[in-house]
C-alpha positions in Angstrom: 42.2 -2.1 -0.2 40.7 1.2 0.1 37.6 0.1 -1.5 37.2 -2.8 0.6 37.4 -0.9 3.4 34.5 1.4 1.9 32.7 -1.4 1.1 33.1 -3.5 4.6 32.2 -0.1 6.7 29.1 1.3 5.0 27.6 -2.4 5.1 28.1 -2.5 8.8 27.0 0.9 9.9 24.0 -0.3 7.8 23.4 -3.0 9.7 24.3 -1.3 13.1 21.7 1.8 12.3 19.2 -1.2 11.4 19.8 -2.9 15.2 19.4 0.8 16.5 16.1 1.0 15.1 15.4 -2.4 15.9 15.4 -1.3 19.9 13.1 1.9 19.1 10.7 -0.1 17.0 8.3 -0.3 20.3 8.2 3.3 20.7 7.4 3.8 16.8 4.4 1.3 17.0 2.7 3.2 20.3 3.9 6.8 19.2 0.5 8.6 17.5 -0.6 11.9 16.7 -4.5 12.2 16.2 -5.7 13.3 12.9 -8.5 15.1 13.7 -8.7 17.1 17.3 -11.6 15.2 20.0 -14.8 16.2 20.5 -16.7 16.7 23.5 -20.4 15.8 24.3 -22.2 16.4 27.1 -25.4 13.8 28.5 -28.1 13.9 26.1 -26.5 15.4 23.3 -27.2 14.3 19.9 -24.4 11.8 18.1 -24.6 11.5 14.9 -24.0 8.0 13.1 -22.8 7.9 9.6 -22.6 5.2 7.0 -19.5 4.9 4.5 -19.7 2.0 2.1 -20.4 -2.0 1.5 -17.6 -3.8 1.5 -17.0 -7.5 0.5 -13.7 -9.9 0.8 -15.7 -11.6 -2.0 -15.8 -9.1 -5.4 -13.8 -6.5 -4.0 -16.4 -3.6 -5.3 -17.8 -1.6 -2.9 -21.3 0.1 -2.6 -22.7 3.1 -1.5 -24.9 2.4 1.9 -28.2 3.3 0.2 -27.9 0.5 -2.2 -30.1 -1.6 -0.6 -33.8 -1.0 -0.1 -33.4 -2.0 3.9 -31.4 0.8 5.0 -34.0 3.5 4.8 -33.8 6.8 3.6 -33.7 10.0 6.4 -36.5 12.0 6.0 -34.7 14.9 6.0 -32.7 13.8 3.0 -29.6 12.5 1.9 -26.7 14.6 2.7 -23.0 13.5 1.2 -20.0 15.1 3.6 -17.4 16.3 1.3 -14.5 13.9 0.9 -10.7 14.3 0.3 -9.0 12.6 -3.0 -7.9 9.6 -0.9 -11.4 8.8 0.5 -13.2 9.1 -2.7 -10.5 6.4 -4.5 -10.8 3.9 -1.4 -14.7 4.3 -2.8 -16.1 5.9 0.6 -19.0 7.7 0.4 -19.9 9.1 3.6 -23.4 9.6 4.3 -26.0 10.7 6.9 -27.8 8.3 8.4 -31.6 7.8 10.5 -30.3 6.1 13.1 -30.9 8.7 16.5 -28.3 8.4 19.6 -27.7 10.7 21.9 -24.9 10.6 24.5 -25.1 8.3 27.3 -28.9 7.8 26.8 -29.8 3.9 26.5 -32.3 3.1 24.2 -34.0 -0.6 24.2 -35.4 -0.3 20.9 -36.1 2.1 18.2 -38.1 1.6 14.9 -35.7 2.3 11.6 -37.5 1.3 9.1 -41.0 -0.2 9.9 -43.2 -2.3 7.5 -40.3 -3.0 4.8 -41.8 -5.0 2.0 -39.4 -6.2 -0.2 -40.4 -6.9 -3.6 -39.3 -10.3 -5.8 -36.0 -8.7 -7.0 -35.2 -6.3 -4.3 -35.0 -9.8 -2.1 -32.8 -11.0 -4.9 -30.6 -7.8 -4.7 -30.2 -8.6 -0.7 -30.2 -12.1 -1.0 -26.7 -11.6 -3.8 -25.3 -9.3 -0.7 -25.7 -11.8 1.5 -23.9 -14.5 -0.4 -21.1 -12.6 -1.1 -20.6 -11.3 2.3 -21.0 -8.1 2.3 -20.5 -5.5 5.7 -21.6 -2.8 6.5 -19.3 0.0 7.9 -20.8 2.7 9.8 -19.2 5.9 11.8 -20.0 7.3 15.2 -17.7 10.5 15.9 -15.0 9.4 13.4 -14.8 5.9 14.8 -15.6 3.2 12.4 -17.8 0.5 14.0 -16.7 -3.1 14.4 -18.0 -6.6 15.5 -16.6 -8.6 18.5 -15.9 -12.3 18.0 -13.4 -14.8 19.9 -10.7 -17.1 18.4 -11.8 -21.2 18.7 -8.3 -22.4 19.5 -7.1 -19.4 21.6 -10.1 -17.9 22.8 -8.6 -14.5 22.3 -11.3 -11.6 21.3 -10.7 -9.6 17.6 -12.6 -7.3 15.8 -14.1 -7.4 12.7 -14.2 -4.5 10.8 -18.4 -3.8 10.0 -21.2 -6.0 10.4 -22.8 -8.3 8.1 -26.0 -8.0 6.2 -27.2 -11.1 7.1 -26.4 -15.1 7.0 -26.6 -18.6 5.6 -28.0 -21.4 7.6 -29.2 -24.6 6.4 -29.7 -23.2 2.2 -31.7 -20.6 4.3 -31.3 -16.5 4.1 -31.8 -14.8 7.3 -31.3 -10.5 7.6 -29.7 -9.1 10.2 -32.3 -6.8 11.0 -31.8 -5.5 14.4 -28.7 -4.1 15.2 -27.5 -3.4 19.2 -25.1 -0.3 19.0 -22.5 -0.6 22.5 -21.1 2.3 22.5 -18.0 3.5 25.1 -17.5 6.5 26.4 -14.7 8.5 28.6 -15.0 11.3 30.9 -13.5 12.5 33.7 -14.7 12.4 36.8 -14.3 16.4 37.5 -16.1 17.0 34.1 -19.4 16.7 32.8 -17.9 15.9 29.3 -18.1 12.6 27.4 -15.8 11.4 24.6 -16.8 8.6 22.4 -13.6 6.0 22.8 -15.8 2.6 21.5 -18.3 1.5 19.2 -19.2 -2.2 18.8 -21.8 -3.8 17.0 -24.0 -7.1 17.7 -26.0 -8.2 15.0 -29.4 -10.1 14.9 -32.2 -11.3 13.5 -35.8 -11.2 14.4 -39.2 -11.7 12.8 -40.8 -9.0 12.4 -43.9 -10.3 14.4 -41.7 -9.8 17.4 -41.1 -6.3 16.6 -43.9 -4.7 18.5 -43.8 -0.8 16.8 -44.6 2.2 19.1 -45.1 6.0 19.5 -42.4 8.2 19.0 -41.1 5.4 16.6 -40.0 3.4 19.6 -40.7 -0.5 19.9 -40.2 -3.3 21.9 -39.1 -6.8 21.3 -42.2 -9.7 22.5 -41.6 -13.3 21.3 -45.0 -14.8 20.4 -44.0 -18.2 21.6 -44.6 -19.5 24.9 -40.8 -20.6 25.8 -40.4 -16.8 24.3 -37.7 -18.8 21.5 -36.3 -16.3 19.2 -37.7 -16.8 15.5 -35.2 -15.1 12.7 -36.3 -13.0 9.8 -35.8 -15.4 7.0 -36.0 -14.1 3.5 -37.7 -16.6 0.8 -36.2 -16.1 -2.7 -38.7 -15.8 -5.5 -41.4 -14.1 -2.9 -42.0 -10.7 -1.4 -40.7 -10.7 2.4 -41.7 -7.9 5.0 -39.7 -6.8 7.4 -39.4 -4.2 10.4 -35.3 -2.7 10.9 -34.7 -1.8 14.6 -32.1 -1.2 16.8 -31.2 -0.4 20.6 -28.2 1.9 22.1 -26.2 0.5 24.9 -23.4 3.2 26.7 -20.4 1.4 28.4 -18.4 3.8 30.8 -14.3 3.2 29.2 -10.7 3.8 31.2 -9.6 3.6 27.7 -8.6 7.4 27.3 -9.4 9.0 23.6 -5.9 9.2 21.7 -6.0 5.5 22.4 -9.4 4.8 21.4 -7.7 3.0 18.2 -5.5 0.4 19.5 -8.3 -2.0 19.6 -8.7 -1.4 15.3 -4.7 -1.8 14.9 -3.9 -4.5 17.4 -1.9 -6.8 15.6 -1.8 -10.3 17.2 0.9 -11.8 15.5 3.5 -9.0 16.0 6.2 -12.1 16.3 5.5 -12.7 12.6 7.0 -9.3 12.1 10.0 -10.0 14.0 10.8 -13.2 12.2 10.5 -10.8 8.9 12.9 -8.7 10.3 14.8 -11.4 11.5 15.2 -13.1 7.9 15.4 -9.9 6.4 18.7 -9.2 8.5 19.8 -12.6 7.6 19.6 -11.6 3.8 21.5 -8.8 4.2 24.6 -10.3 6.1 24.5 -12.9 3.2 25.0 -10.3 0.6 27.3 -8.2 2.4 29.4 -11.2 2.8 29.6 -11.7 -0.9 30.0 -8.2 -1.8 32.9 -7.8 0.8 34.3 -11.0 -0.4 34.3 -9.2 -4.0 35.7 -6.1 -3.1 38.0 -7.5 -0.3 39.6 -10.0 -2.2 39.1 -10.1 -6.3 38.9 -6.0 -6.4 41.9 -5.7 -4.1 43.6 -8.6 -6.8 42.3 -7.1 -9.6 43.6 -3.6 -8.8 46.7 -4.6 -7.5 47.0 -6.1 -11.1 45.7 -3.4 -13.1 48.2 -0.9 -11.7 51.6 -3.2 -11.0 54.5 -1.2 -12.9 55.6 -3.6 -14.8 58.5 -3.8 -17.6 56.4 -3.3 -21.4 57.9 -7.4 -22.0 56.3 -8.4 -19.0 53.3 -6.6 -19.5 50.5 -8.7 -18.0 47.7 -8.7 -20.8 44.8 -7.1 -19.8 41.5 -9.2 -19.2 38.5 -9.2 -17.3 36.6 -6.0 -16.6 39.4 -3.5 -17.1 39.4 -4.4 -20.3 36.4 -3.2 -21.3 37.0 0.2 -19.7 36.8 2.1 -23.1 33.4 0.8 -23.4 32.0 1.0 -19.8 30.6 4.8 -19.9 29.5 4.5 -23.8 25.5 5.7 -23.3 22.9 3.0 -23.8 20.9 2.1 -26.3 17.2 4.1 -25.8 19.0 6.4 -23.5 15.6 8.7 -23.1 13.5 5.9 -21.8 16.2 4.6 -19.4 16.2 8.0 -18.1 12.5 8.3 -17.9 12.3 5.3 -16.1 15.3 6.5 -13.3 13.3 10.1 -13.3 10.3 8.2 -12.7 11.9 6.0 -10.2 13.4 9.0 -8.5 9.9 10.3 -8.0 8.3 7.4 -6.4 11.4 6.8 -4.1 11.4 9.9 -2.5 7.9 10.0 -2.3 7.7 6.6 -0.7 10.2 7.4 1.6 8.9 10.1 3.2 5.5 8.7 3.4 6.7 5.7 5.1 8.8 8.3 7.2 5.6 10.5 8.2 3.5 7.4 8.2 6.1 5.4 10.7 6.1 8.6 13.3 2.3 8.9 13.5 1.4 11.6 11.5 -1.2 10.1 9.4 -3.2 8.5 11.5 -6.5 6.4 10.9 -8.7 8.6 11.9 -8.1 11.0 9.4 -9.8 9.0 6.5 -7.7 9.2 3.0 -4.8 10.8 4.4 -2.2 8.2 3.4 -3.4 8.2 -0.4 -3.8 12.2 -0.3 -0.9 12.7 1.1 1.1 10.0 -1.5 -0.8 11.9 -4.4 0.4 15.4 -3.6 3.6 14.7 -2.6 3.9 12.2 -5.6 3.5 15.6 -7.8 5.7 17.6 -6.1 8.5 15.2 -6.2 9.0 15.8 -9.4 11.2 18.4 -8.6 13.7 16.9 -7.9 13.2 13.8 -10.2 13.8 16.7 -13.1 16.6 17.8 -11.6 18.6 14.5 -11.7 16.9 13.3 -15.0 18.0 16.0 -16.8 22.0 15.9 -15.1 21.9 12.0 -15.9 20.8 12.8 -19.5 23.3 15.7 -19.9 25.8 12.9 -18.8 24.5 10.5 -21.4 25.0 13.2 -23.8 21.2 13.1 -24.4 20.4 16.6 -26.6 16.6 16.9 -27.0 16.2 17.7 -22.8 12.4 18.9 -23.3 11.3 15.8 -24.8 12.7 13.7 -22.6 11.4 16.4 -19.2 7.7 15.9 -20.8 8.3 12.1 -21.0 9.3 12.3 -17.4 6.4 13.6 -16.4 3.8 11.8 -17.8 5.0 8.3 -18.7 4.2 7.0 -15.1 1.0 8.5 -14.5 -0.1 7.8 -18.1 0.2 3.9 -17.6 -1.5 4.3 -14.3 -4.3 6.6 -15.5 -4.8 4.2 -18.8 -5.0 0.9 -17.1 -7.0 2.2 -14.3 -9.4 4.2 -16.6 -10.0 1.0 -18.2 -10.3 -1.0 -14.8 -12.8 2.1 -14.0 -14.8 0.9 -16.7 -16.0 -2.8 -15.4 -16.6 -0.7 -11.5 -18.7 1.6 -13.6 -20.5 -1.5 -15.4 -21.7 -2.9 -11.6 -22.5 0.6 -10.5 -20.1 0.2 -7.7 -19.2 3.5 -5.6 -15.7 2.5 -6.2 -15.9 4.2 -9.8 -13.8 7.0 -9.8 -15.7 10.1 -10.9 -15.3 11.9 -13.8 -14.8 15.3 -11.4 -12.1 13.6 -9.5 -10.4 12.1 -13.1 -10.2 15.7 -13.8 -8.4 16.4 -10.7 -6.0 14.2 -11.0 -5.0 15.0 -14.6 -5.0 18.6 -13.2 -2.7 17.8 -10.4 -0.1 16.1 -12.7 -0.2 18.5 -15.6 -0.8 21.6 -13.6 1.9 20.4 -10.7 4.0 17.7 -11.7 4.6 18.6 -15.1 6.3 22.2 -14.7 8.0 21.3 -11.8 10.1 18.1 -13.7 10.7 21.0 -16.4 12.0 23.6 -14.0 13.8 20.5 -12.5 14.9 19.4 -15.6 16.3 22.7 -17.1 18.6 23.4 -13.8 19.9 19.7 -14.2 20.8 19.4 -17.8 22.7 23.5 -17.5 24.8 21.4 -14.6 27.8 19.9 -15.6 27.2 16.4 -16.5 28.5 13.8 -13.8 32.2 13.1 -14.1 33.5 9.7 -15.5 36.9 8.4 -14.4 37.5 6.7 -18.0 37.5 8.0 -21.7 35.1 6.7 -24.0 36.6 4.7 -27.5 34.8 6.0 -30.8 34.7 2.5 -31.9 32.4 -0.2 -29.2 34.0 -3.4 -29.2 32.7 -6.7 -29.7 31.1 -8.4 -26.4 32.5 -11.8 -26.4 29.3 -14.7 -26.4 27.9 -15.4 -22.6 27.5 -18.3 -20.8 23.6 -19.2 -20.1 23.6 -17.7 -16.8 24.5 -14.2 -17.3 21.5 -13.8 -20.1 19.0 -11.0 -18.9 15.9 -13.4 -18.1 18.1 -15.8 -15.9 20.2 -13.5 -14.1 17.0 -10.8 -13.6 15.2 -13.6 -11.9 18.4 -14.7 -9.8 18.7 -11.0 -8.3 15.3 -11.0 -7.6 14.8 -13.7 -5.0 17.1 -12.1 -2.5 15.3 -8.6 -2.2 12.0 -10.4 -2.6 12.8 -12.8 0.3 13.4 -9.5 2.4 10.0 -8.6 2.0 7.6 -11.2 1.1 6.6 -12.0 4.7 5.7 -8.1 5.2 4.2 -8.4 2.0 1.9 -10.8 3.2 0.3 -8.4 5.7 0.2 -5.1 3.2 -1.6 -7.4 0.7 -4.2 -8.1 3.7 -4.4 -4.6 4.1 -5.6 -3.6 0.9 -7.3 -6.9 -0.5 -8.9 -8.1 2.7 -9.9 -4.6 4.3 -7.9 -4.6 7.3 -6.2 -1.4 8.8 -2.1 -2.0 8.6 -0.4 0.8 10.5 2.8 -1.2 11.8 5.0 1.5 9.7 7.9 1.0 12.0 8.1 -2.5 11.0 7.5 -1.3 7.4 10.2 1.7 7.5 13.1 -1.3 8.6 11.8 -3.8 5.5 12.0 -0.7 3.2 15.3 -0.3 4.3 16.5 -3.8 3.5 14.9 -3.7 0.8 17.4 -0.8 -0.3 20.2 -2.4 0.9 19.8 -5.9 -0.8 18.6 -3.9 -3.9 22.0 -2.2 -4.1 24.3 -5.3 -3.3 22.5 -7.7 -5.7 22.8 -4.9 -8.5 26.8 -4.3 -7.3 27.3 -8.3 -7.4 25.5 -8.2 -11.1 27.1 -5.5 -12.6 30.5 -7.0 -11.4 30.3 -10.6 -12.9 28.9 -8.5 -16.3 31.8 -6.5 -16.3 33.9 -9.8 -15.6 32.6 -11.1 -18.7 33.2 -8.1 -20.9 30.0 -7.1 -21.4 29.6 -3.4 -21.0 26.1 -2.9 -21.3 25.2 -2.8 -17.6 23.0 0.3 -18.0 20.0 -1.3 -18.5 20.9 -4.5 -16.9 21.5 -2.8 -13.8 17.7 -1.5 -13.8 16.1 -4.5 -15.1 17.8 -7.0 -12.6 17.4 -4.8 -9.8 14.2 -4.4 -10.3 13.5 -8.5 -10.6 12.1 -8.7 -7.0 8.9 -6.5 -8.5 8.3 -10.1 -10.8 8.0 -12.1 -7.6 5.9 -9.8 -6.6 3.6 -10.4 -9.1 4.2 -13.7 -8.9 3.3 -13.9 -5.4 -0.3 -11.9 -5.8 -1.1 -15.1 -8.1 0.2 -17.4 -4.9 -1.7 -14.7 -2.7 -5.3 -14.8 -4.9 -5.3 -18.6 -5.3 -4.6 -19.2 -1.5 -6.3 -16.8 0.4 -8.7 -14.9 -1.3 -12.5 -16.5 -2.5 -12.8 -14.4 -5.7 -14.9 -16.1 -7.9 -16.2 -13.7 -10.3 -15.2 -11.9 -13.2 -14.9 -8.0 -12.7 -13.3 -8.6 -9.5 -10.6 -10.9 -10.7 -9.3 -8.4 -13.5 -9.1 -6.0 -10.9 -7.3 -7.6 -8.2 -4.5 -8.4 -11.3 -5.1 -5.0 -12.7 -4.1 -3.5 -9.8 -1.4 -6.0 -9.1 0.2 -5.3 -12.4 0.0 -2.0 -11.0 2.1 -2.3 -7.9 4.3 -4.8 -9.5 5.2 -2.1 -12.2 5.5 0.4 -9.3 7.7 -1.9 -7.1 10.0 -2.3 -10.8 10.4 1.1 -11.2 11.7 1.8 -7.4 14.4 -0.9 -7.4 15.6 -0.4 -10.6 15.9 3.1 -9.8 18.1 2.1 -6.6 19.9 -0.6 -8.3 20.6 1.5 -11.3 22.7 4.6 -9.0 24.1 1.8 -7.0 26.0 0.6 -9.6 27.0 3.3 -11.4 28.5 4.5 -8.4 30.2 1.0 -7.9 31.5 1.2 -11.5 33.1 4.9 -10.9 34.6 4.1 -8.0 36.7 0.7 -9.6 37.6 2.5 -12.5 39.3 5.3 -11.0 40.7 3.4 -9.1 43.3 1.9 -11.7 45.4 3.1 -14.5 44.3 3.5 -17.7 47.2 4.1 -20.3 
């Protein structure tokens, strides 16, 4: 009974801390801490307006903003700001710009670039761009420009992050090639100091025969028709096109104060789709905490009750089922130095995740501080591995594992060596389309520095504390001789009953999943994190009852080799995963091409492998703690 009990109370103070959370979420989503401190400008001053990359929903490779001949080159120079580790993986590379603004001056039109003339294969170049949808995303005082446009059936207004190059109308190519900056500002009115809280873009395109050049490279904007129509700059393929590239400022006084200036970027207009995750999620999780208190409530309480009745030896009951097998539960696993690799590993990335999600959920890396998410996963990725040492090297003392250096170095480098080798080779086909996604060589270096120079003593100082502890205690000798595991029925195999613990955790998630894959693949900013923290949670929990439930009917069966099982099935939810990127790529993406389809299912791999790794990790502790607590709680003669 007493382990019903257990079981019965921690699943409902689970659920009770989830509901708690549940009623703070509101406060988790508004709560923010700026990244970077505000800076003040006063009428007249000079703003400056960077560019960070080309992005496209289409090839997923972005370019540098200098890639194109129409964005002109400052006189003074390209200058590169100096970018964090995060940054320079997301492809960013932040650049000055020739566009001149100052604060709360309107400008009508300015001259860019004047007389463009584009030969036969630089209109080619911008003519590809254009097809595949490229936008271009520029930066005015840390805030990333976006476009305005209105839903058809709702009429509500969104944002869309950049602007495009240009568009397609009738089989013709037209440039956007004038460009109306409205930028917002905040003051208050007892100060002569302006804060930049806005900055929209409208897009459009004009012949350059409207584009009346100036001194002071000013312009103005003369139709030569008589009903003064608006004529677009169309560029003809297989022809040399000229073209002027102007632009005018427009300053909107803002009540929206500056730690605010955001919301706009993270609005999410289908917040009730998180609730319904939540919702199901919840709904999961009562279904396997009625199963698993239906085990321990009932066919533990029986089976224990059995196991330790005081019988005379004549009416000995014979002894079946998993207490049977209780001579063979604790014998270590076959390949006991990669199963412990893979739960170091896994004990690594948890904690890491964790506490970025943690950090992440209460604000602290906010948007505005470009790359902190990924910086911030790297180095606290590496650091980690303290502590992944210290329990990989106590759980391989336990599996009476004797070469504890090997196994330490192993730890340390087995996950970052699959990631660095199919990414290097990903890095490759980036590299081929000169894309300023490429990873540098410098930053390579970096990385390898960070895990060998970081990681790697750490999981060995980690590792040698852990395997001098005593090894963690087992309730149940170990037989010298294994027995013989009876024959299985079809559904306990490994394929059939990894892919039935899978769907549970997976249906937890998917619909959160939805919006993270968004994220990433469709450049949108995700920074719902309180919504995120309570799926992570679930996630846990369902992870650790579906491995408890597994590991129970095993044991049921007399198979003892729930070691590995435990991880593998646990970690099931990481193939639907995968699965679901395929259902994901097929239904809402419009990748066509090559490159960018290896490395949408590179990286997929990637997070799939990732997202294998975590679970198994949880479902692997979960149910060796399940199988110590049931077996001392009987008697073993």
């Amino acid at each position: 009974m007493r382990i019903g009990q257990w079981g019965l109370k921690s699943t409902f103070k689970s659920i009770f801390f989830l509901i708690a959370i549940l009623n703070n979420v509101k406060f988790t989503y508004s709560f923010y801490v700026p990244g970077v401190a505000p800076q003040d400008f006063r009428k007249g001053d000079p703003v400056e307006v960077k560019a960070v990359k080309m992005t496209s929903t289409k090839t997923q490779l972005p370019y540098e903003y200098y890639n194109l001949p129409i964005h002109c080159r400052p006189q003074s120079g390209i200058e590169y700001k100096s970018e964090n580790l995060g940054e320079i993986l997301r492809g960013d590379r932040i650049v000055n710009t020739d566009f001149s603004v100052n604060m709360d001056t309107n400008e009508k039109c300015k001259m860019l670039c004047q007389d463009i003339e584009l030969s036969e294969e630089q209109t080619k170049q911008v003519i590809k761009r254009i097809d595949q949808a490229y936008h271009v995303h520029l930066l005015v005082d840390n805030l990333p420009c976006a476009t305005k446009f209105q839903l058809l059936d709702s009429k509500e207004e969104q944002y869309e992050h950049g602007y495009q190059i240009g568009y397609l109308n009738n089989e013709e190519y037209f440039i956007n090639n004038h460009i109306r900056f409205i930028l917002k500002y905040h003051n208050e009115k007892s100060s002569d100091l302006y804060r930049v809280v806005g900055f929209e873009i409208e897009t459009h395109s004009l012949n350059h025969s409207m584009q009346k050049p100036k001194e002071n490279r000013l312009c103005s904007i003369e139709s030569d028709s008589s009903d003064n129509s608006v004529v677009p700059q169309k560029l003809v393929p297989g022809q040399k096109n000229k073209l002027h590239m102007t632009y005018e400022i427009y300053w909107v006084a803002s009540e929206i104060a500056w730690a605010s200036r955001w919301d706009s970027y993270l609005k999410m207009s289908d917040v009730k789709i998180h609730w319904f995750s939540i919702v199901n999620s919840l709904v999961v999780v009562f279904f396997l905490a009625g199963i698993l208190s239906m085990i321990l409530i009932r066919s533990l309480r029986r089976d224990i009750a059995k196991y330790n009745r005081e019988d005379e030896p004549e009416e000995a009951i014979e002894e079946t089922g998993w207490k049977l097998v209780h001579g063979d539960v604790f014998r270590p696993p076959r390949h006991t130095e990669l199963l412990v690799v893979l739960v170091g590993s896994g004990i690594q990335l948890f904690t890491m995740s964790f506490i970025i999600i943690v950090f992440a959920m209460l604000g602290m890396l906010s948007p505005s501080y470009r790359g902190a998410l990924v910086t911030s996963s790297l180095f606290l990725y590496v650091f980690m591995g303290l502590i992944a040492g210290y329990y990989g090297g106590r759980l391989y003392k336990t599996l009476r594992g004797l070469h504890w250096k090997k196994s330490a170095l192993m730890t340390a480098t087995f996950y970052p060596f699959v990631l660095f080798a199919i990414s290097f080779i990903l890095n490759f086909f980036i590299w081929g389309k000169k894309s300023s996604g490429a990873v540098p060589f410098t930053t390579m270096l970096a990385l390898l520095t960070m895990i060998f120079g970081i990681s790697l003593p750490l999981v060995f100082f980690g590792y040698y504390f852990g395997y001098r502890k005593q090894p963690y205690s087992q309730p149940v000798r170990t037989n010298q001789i294994p027995r013989q595991v009876p024959d299985q029925v079809w559904y306990m195999s490994p394929m059939v009953s990894t892919l039935m613990a899978g769907i549970l955790p997976f249906g937890a998630c998917f619909i959160e999943l939805f919006f993270i894959f968004s994220a990433i693949w469709d450049n949108q900013y995700y920074y719902l994190f309180g919504f995120l923290f309570l799926v992570f949670l679930i996630v846990v929990i369902s992870c650790c009852e579906i491995a408890i439930v597994m590991t129970y009917f095993q044991l049921c069966a007399e198979d003892y080799h729930w070691w590995w099982r435990s991880f593998i099935a646990s970690g099931g939810c990481a193939l639907y995963v995968f699965f679901y990127s395929i259902f994901y790529y097929v239904t809402e993406l419009d990748i066509t091409e090559f490159v960018p389809t290896i490395l949408y299912f590179g990286y997929s791999f990637l997070i799939s492998f990732t997202i294998w790794i975590i679970t198994g990790t949880i479902g692997f502790f979960s149910s060796y703690f399940f199988v110590s607590k049931i077996y001392a709680a009987v008697k073993i003669d």
